[in-house]
DRENMIMAR-557226 format. One line per field, with one value per residue (C-alpha): residue in three letters; x, y, z. Coordinates in pm, whole numbers. Each point is the difference from the previous one (the first is absolute). Layout:
type = [ALA / ...] $
px = [X / ...] $
py = [Y / ...] $
pz = [Z / ...] $
This chain:
type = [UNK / UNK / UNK / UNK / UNK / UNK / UNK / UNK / UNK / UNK / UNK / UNK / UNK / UNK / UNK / UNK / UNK / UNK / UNK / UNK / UNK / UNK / UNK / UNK / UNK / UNK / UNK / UNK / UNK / UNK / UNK / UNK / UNK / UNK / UNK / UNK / UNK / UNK / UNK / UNK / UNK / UNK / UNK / UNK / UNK / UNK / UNK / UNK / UNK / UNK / UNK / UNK / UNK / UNK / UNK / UNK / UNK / UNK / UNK / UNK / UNK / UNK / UNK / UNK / UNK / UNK / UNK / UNK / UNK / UNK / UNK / UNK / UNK / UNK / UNK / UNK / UNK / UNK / UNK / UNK / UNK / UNK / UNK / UNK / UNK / UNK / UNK / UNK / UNK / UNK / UNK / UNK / UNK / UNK / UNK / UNK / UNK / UNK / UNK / UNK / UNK / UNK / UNK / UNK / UNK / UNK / UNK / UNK / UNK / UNK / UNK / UNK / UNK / UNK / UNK / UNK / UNK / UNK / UNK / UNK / UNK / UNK / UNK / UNK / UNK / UNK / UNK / UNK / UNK / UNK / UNK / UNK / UNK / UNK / UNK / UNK / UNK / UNK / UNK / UNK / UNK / UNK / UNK / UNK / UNK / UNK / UNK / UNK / UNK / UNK / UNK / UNK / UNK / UNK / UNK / UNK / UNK / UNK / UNK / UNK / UNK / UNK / UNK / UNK / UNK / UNK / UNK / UNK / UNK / UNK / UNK / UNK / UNK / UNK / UNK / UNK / UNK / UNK / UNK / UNK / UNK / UNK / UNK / UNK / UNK / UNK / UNK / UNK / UNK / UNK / UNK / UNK / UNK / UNK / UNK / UNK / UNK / UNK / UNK / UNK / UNK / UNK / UNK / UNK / UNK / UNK / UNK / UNK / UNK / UNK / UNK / UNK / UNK / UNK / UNK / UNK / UNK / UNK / UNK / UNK / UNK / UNK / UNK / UNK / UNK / UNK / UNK / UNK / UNK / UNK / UNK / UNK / UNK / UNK / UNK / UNK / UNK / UNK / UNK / UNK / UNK / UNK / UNK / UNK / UNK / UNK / UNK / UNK / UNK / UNK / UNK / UNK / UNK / UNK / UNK / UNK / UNK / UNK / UNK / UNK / UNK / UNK / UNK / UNK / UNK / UNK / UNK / UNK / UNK / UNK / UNK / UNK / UNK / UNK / UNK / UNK / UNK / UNK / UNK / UNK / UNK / UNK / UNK / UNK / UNK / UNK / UNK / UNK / UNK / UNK / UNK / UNK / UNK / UNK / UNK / UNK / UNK / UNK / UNK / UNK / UNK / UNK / UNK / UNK / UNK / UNK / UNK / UNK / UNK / UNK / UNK / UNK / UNK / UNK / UNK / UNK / UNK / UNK / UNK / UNK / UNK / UNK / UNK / UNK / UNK / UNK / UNK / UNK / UNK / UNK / UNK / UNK / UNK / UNK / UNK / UNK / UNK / UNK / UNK / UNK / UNK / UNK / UNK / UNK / UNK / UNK / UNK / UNK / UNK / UNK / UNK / UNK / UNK / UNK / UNK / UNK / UNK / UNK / UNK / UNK / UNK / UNK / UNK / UNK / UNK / UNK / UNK / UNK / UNK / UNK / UNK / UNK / UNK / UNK / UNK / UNK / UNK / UNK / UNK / UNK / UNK / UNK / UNK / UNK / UNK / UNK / UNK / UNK / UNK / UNK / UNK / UNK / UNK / UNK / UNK / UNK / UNK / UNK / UNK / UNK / UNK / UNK / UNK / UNK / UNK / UNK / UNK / UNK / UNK / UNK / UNK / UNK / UNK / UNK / UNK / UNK / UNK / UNK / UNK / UNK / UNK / UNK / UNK / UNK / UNK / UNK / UNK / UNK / UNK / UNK / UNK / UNK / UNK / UNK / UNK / UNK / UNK / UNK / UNK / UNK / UNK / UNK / UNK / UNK / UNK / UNK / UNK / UNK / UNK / UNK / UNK / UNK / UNK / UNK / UNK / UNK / UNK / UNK / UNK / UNK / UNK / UNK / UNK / UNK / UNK / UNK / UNK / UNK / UNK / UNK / UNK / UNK / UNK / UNK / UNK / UNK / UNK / UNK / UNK / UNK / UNK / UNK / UNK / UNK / UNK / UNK / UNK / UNK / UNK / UNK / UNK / UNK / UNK / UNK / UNK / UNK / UNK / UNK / UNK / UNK / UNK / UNK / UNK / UNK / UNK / UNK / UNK / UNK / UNK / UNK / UNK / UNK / UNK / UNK / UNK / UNK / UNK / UNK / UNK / UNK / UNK / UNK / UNK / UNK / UNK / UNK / UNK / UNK / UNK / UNK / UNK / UNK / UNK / UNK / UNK / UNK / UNK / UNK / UNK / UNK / UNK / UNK / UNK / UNK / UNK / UNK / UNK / UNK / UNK / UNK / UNK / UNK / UNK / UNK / UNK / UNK / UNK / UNK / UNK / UNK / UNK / UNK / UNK / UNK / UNK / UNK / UNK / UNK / UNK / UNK / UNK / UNK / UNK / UNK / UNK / UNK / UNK / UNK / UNK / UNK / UNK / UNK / UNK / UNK / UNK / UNK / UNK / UNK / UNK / UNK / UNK / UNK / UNK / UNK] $
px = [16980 / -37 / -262 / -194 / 74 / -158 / -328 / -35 / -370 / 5 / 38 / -276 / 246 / 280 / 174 / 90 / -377 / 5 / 338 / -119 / -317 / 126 / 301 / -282 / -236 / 305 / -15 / -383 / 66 / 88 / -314 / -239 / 139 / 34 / -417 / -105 / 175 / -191 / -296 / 61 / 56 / -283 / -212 / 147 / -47 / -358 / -92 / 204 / -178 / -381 / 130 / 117 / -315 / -265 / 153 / -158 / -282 / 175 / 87 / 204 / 186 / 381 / -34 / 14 / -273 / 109 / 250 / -146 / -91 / 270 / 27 / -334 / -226 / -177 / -84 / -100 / -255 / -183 / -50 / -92 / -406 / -7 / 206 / -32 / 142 / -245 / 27 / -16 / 80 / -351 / -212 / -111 / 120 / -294 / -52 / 264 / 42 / -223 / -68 / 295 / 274 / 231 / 126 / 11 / 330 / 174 / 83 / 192 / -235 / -213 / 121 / 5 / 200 / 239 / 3 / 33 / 359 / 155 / 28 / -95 / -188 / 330 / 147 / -297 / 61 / 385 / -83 / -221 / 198 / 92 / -236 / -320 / 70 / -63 / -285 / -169 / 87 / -159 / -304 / -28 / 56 / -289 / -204 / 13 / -102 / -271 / -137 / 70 / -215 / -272 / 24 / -66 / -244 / -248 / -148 / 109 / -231 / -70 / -246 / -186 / 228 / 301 / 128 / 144 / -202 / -28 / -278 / 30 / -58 / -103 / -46 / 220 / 299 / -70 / 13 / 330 / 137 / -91 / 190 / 263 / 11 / -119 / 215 / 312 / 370 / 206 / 355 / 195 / 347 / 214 / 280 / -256 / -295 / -98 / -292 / 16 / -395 / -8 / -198 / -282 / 185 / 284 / 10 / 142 / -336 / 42 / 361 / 300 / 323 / 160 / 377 / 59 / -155 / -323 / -285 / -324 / -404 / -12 / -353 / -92 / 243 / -214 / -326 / 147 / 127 / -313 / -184 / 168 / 7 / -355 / -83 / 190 / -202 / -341 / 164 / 28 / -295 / -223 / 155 / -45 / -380 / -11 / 110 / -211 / -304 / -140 / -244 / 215 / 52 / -73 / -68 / 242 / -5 / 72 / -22 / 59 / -331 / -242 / -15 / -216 / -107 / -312 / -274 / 163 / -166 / -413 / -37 / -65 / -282 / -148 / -17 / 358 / 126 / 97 / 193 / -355 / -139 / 197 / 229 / 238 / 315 / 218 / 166 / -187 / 84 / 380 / 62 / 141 / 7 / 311 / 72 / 221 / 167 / 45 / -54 / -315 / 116 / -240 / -251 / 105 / -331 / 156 / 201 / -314 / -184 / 284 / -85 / -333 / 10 / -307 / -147 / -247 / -28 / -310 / -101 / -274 / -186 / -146 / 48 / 340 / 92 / -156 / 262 / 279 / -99 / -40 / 366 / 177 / -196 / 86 / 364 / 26 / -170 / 232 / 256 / -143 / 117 / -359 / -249 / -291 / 111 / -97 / -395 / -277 / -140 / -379 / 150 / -96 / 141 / -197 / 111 / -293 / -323 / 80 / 134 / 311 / 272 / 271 / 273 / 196 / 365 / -31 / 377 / 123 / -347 / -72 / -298 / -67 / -314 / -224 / -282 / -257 / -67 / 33 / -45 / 166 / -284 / -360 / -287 / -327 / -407 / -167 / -338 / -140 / -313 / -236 / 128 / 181 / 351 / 324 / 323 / 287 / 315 / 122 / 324 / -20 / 8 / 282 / -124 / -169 / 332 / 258 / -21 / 110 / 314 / 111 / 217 / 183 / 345 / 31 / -260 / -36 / -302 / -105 / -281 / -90 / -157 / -358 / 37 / -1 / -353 / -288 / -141 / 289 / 134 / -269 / -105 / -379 / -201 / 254 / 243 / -77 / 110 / -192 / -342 / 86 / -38 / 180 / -194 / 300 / 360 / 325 / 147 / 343 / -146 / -137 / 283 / 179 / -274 / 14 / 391 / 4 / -213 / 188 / 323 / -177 / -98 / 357 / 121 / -227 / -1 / 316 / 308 / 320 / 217 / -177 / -165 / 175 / -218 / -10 / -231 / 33 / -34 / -250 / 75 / -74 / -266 / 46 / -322 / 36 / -327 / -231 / -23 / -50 / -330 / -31 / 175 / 397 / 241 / 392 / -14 / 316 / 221 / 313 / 302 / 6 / -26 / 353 / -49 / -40 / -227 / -249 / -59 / -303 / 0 / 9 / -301 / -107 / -170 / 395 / 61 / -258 / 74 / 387 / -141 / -226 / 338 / 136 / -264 / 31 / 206 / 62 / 228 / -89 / 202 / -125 / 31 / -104 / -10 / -148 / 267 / 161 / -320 / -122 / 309 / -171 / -272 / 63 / -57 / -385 / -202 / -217 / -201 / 200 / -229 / -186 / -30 / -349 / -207 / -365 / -235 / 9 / 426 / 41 / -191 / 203 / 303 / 233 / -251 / 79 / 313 / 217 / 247 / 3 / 90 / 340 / 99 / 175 / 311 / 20 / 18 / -163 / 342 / 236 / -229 / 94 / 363 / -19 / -224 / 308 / 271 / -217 / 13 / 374 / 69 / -264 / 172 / 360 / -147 / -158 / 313 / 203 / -291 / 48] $
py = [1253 / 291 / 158 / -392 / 30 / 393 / -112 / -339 / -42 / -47 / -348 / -161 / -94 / 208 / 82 / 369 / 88 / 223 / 133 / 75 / 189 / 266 / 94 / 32 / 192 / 238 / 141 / 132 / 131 / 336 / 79 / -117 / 183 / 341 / -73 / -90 / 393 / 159 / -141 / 119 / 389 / -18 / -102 / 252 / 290 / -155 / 42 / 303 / 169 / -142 / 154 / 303 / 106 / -197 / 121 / -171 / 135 / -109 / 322 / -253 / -145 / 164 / -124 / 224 / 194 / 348 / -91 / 346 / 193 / 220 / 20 / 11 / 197 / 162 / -315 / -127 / 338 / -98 / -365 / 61 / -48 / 260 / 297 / 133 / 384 / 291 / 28 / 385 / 57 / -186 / 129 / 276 / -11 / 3 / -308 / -180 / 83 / -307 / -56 / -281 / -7 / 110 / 331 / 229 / -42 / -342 / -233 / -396 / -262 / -12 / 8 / -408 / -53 / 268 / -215 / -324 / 128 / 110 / 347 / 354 / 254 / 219 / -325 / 87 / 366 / -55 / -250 / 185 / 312 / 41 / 47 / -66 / 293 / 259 / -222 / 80 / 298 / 89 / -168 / 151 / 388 / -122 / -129 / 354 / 192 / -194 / 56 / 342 / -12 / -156 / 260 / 292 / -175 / -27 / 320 / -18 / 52 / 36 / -191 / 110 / -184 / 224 / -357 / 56 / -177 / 61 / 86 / -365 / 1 / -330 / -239 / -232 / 242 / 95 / -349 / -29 / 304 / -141 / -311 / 231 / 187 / -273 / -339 / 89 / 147 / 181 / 158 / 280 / -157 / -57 / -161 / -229 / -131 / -268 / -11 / -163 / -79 / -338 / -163 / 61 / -92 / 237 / 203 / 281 / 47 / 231 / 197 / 19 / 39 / 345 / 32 / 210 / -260 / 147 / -178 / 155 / -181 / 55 / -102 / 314 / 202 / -79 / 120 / 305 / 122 / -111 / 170 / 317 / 3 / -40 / 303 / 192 / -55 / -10 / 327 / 140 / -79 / 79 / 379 / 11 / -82 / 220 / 328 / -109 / 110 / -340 / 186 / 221 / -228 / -222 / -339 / -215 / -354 / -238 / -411 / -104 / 119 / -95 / -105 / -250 / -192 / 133 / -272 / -183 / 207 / -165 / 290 / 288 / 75 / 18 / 368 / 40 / -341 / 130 / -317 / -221 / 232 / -63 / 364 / -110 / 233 / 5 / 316 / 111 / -265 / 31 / 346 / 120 / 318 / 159 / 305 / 258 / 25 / -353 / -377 / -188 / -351 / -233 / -80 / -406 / -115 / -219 / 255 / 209 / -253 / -34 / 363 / -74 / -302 / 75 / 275 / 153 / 180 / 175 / 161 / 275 / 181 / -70 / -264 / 129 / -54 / -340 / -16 / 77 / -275 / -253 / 44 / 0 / -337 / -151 / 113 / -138 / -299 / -83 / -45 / -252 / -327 / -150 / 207 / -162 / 171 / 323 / 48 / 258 / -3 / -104 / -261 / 296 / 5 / 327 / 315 / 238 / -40 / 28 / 255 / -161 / -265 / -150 / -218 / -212 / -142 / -188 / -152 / 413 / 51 / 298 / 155 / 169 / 214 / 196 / 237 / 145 / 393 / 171 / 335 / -71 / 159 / -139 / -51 / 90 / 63 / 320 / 79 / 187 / 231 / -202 / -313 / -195 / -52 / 124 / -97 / 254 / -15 / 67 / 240 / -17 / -357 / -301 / -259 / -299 / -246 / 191 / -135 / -346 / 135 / 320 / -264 / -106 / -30 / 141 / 201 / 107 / 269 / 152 / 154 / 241 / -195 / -27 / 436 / 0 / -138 / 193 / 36 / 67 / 220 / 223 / -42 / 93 / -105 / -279 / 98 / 35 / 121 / -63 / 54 / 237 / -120 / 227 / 129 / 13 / 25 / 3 / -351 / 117 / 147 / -295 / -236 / 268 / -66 / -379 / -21 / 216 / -236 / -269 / 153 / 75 / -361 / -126 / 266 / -129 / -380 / -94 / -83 / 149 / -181 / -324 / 63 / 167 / 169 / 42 / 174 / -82 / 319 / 10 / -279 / 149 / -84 / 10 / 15 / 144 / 97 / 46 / -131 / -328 / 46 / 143 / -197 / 60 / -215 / -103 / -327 / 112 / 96 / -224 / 203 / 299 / 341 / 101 / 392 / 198 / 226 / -216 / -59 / 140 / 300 / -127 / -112 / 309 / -276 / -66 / 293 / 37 / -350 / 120 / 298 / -226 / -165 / 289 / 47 / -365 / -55 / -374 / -64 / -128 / -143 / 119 / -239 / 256 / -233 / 250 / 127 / -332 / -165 / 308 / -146 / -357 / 35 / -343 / -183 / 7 / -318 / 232 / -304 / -280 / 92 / -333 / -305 / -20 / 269 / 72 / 29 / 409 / -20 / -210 / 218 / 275 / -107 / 307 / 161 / -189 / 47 / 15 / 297 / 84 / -371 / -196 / -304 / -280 / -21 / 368 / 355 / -93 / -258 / 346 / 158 / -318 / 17 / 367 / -154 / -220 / 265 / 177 / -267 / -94 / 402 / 20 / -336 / 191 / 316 / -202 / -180 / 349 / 94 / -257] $
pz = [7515 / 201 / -217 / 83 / 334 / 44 / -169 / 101 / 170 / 350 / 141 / 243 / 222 / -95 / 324 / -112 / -15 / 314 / -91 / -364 / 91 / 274 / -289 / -253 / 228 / 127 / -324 / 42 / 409 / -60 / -279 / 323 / 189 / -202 / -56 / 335 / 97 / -331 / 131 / 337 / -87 / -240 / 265 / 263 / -278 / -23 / 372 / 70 / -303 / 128 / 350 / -112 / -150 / 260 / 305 / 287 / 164 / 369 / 209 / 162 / -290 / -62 / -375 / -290 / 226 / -51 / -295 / -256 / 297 / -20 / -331 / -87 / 201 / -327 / -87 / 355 / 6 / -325 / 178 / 308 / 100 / 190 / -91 / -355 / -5 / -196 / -357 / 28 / -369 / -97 / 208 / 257 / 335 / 188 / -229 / 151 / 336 / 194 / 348 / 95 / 165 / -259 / -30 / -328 / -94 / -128 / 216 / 124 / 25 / 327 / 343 / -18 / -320 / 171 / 327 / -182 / -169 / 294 / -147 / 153 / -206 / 2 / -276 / -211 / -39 / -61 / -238 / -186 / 24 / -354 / -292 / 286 / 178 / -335 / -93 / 361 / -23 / -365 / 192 / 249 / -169 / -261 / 286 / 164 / -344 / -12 / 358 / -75 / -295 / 166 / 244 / -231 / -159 / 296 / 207 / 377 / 266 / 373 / 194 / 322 / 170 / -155 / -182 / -350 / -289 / -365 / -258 / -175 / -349 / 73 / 290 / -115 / 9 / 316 / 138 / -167 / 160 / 344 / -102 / -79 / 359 / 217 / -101 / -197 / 133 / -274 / 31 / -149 / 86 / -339 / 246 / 161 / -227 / 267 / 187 / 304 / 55 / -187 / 253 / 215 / 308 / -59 / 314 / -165 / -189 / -322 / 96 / -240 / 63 / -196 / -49 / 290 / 186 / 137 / 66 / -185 / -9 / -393 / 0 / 262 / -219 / -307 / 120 / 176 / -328 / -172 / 227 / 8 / -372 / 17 / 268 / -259 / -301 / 232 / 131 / -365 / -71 / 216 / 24 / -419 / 51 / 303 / -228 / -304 / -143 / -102 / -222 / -192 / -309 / -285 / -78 / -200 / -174 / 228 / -157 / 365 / 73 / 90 / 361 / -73 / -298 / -194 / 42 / 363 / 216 / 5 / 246 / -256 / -50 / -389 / -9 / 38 / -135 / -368 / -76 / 55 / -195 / -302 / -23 / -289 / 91 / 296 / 89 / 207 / 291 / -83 / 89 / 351 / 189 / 29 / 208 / -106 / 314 / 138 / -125 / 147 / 159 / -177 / 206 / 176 / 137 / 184 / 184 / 50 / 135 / 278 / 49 / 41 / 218 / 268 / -119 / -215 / -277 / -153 / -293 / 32 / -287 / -314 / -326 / -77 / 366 / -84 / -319 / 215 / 235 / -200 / -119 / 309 / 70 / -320 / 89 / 352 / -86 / -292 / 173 / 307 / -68 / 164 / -158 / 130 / 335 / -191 / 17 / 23 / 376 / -139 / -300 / -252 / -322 / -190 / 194 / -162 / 203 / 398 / 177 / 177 / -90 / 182 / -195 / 290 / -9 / 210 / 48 / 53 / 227 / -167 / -177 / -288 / -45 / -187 / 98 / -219 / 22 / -307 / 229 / 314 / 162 / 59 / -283 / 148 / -74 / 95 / -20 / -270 / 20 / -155 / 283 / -211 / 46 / -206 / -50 / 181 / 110 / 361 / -34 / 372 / 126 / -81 / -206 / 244 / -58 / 176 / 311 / -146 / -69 / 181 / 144 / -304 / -27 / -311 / -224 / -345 / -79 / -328 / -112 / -274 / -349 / 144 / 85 / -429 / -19 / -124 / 341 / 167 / -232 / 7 / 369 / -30 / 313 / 65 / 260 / 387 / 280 / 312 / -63 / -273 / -359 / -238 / -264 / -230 / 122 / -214 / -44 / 96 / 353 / 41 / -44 / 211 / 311 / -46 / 11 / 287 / 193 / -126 / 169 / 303 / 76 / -58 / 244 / 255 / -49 / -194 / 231 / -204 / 198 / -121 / -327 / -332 / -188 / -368 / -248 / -384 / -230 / -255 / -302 / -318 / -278 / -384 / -175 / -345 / -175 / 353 / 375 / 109 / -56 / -297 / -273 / 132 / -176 / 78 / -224 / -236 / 223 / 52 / 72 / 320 / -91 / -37 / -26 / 330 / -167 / -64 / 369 / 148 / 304 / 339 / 142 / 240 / 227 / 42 / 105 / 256 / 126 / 92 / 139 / 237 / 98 / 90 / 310 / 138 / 303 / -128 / -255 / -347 / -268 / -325 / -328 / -273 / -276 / -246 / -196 / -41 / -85 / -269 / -186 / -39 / -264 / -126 / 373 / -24 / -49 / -244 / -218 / 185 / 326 / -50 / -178 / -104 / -100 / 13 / -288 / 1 / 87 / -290 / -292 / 149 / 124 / 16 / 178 / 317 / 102 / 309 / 18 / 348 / 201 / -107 / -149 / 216 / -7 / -75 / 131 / 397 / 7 / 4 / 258 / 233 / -92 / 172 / 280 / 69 / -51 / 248 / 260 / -44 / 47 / 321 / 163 / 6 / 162 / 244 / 79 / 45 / 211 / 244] $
């Protein structure tokens, strides 16, 4: 019966109804309530997880805001927008260092993330104390190498101004450097790897604090020892090239060379552009000069141009004045970001048929110029007896350009291939003095009478306290076979003579030129180029002279051949390397002087 009873269904109007369901439903009360509190802590877990890792972007809200911050400030540096420390491992310094407000070594967030948690920069460093601090460190130490490295990698100089610069080996480094000295703080301090110059309202600029506690402007100490390590090596340097022959040496291979690529330069002209003119090798525009006693900086045209800025330059003499010329403006102008702020005066672009030039850069304001006297002094017409007039050559009177540039800042002369001429060379009824034709007169005499005029006219009308002087030695020729006029050839030749004693003598117009120094009052800095170029048999344009040949050139090719002038890039590049040693030598004596 009580099985009936336990089973029996439910009556509609059973009075136990109410009764009957609350026993049942007791049974099922503590279940509900076990899942209503799993629900709850899921759902807590839920949140506090979403909050944990979304934490709110309020300043102003207490919750889970700063949770990781202690904990986590690796992590937090990797996030932030606007703080990411170097990677100095990947790449060069000068790479990484950026104008911003952040400083070189790893650091906390910004100055507003530190703000926002309450924190002072003193909880970063402690909390970063461990494996941070020989990570810095290591950073910091390779950071240093590598400014060192760059460093001795670049030639330092002085400007007029006594500033310390560098000979760049590109712009672009040099810009980097200047990021280097100008917008980053770095410190030595093992104990104290943080920079205090996070922001660019920090009124203690770029100091650190050491561990003795003194206050230092890391950014001033930077360029001090930057600087100083620079007037060291511009020190050393200048007093090597100051004791060195530059012209007591030989030339070398040299794939960095050279200074500029063979075809850039549309200023060449066709007589001296071998490349244009299809020359198949290439040795003989890889090769550089190299003194015994000293190493020649390589010539930085943008560093010369500085030297340059507002003044002028000119070239006076003959065709391989004209080669020499044409290099240094194929030099400067390589290395002007704007070229079309480099132009001839008149908008020429064939340098062969007038008797001045004048190249302008026109962002340095400075000239450079070329005159054409193959004599120095002035080609004339005398009567002869029958009334009709002759030729002759006045060893007493400057050529008619000087005046145009007796004011130049700086001046390069030569003279000497034209004296090898038939006429010259045997000086019959050609050269004059006064009124006085001589009826013959020794070629070396004559060169003698000519030179001395020359030197009288620059003691007279050449301010040395303005104007350098320089006179280029005699370049030599390599005809094999004849003269230039006479069938002369230099085609084969591809490699510099490497045996002294096939060198030819000294030329004894030389050696009557250095006397003629030797009675000037001015001084005169003399580039004798002819030992260095006898070496260079292979730097002739020879049958690369042109590209298109006349009837008579082209049944006889090898008969027409240019062994005198050089190829550019070639030989007339080294003479402007010692041009610039020159300068960088002249600038430092100048400087002492004052």
């Amino acid at each position: 019966m009580a099985d009936i009873t336990k089973y029996a269904p439910i009556g509609v109007g059973g009075g136990n109804f109410i009764s009957d369901f609350k026993s049942h439903f007791s049974l099922f009360r503590p279940k509900r309530t076990v899942s209503i509190a799993y629900g709850f802590v899921f759902l807590f877990i839920v949140v506090t997880i979403f909050l944990a890792f979304s934490p709110s972007p309020n300043s102003s809200s207490p919750w889970f805001t700063n949770i990781f911050a202690a904990s986590s400030s690796d992590e937090d540096n990797v996030r932030s927008p606007t703080i990411k420390p170097p990677n100095l491992n990947k790449e060069s310094p000068v790479e990484v260092l950026k104008p911003s407000n952040s400083s070189v070594l790893p650091q906390k967030p910004s100055v507003n993330r530190t703000a926002d948690s309450g924190m002072p920069p003193k909880s970063f460093s402690e909390s970063n104390k461990g494996s941070s601090d020989v990570k810095n460190q290591t950073q910091i130490e390779d950071l240093h190498d590598k400014v060192e490295v760059l460093k001795q990698n670049q030639i330092p100089t002085i400007d007029s101004d006594g500033k310390i610069g560098v000979l760049k080996q590109n712009q672009t480094q040099n810009d980097k450097v200047e990021v280097l000295k100008t917008n980053q703080s770095i410190t030595r301090d093992t104990n104290s790897p943080v920079p205090v110059n996070s922001s660019p309202n920090s009124a203690s600029g770029a100091q650190t604090v050491t561990k003795n506690g003194a206050k230092g402007n890391t950014e001033q100490g930077l360029i001090k020892n930057l600087t100083s390590s620079l007037m060291k090596k511009h020190d050393d340097l200048i007093k090597s090239l100051t004791n060195c022959d530059f012209f007591d040496g030989n030339w070398v291979k040299d794939d960095s060379y050279p200074l500029y690529k063979p075809g850039s330069c549309s200023l060449i002209d066709e007589q001296f552009n071998c490349f244009l003119n299809g020359r198949p090798d290439n040795g003989y525009h890889r090769m550089k000069w190299k003194p015994r006693g000293c190493t020649l900086p390589r010539l930085n045209g943008s560093h010369m141009l500085e030297m340059l800025r507002g003044k002028r330059v000119v070239f006076v003499g003959d065709s391989l004045n004209r080669n020499m010329w044409e290099s240094l403006i194929c030099i400067l102008r390589n290395s002007v970001k704007d070229q079309s702020k480099v132009y001839e005066q008149q908008g020429r672009h064939h340098f062969r048929t007038e008797a001045s030039y004048s190249f302008i850069f026109e962002d340095y304001k400075c000239t450079v110029e070329f005159f054409v006297t193959p004599f120095l002094v002035q080609e004339w017409e005398a009567a002869d007896r029958n009334g009709t007039k002759k030729e002759t050559l006045r060893l007493d009177i400057i050529e008619r350009s000087a005046n145009h540039y007796k004011s130049a800042d700086i001046i390069v002369f030569n003279t000497g291939h034209w004296w090898t001429h038939e006429k010259t060379s045997k000086g019959e009824d050609y050269y004059q003095e006064g009124s006085h034709v001589y009826k013959e007169l020794n070629v070396l005499e004559a060169f003698r009478k000519a030179l001395t005029t020359w030197g009288r006219w620059i003691d007279a009308n050449v301010n040395p306290r303005k104007t350098l002087v320089f006179f280029r030695g005699y370049s030599a020729s390599h005809f094999s076979g004849g003269q230039w006029n006479s069938g002369g050839q230099c085609d084969n030749e591809t490699e510099p003579i490497k045996n002294d004693t096939y060198l030819t003598p000294y030329p004894p117009k030389m050696t009557v030129l250095e006397n003629v120094f030797k009675g000037m009052n001015s001084h005169v800095t003399y580039l004798n180029v002819t030992r260095m170029t006898d070496y260079r048999k292979d730097g002739h344009p020879s049958i690369y002279r042109k590209q298109t040949y006349s009837k008579e050139e082209r049944r006889s090719p090898l008969s027409f051949q240019d062994c005198s002038h050089w190829c550019l890039p070639g030989v007339p590049d080294a003479w402007n390397e010692i041009l610039y040693a020159e300068l960088l030598v002249n600038q430092k004596q100048q400087r002492k002087g004052h």
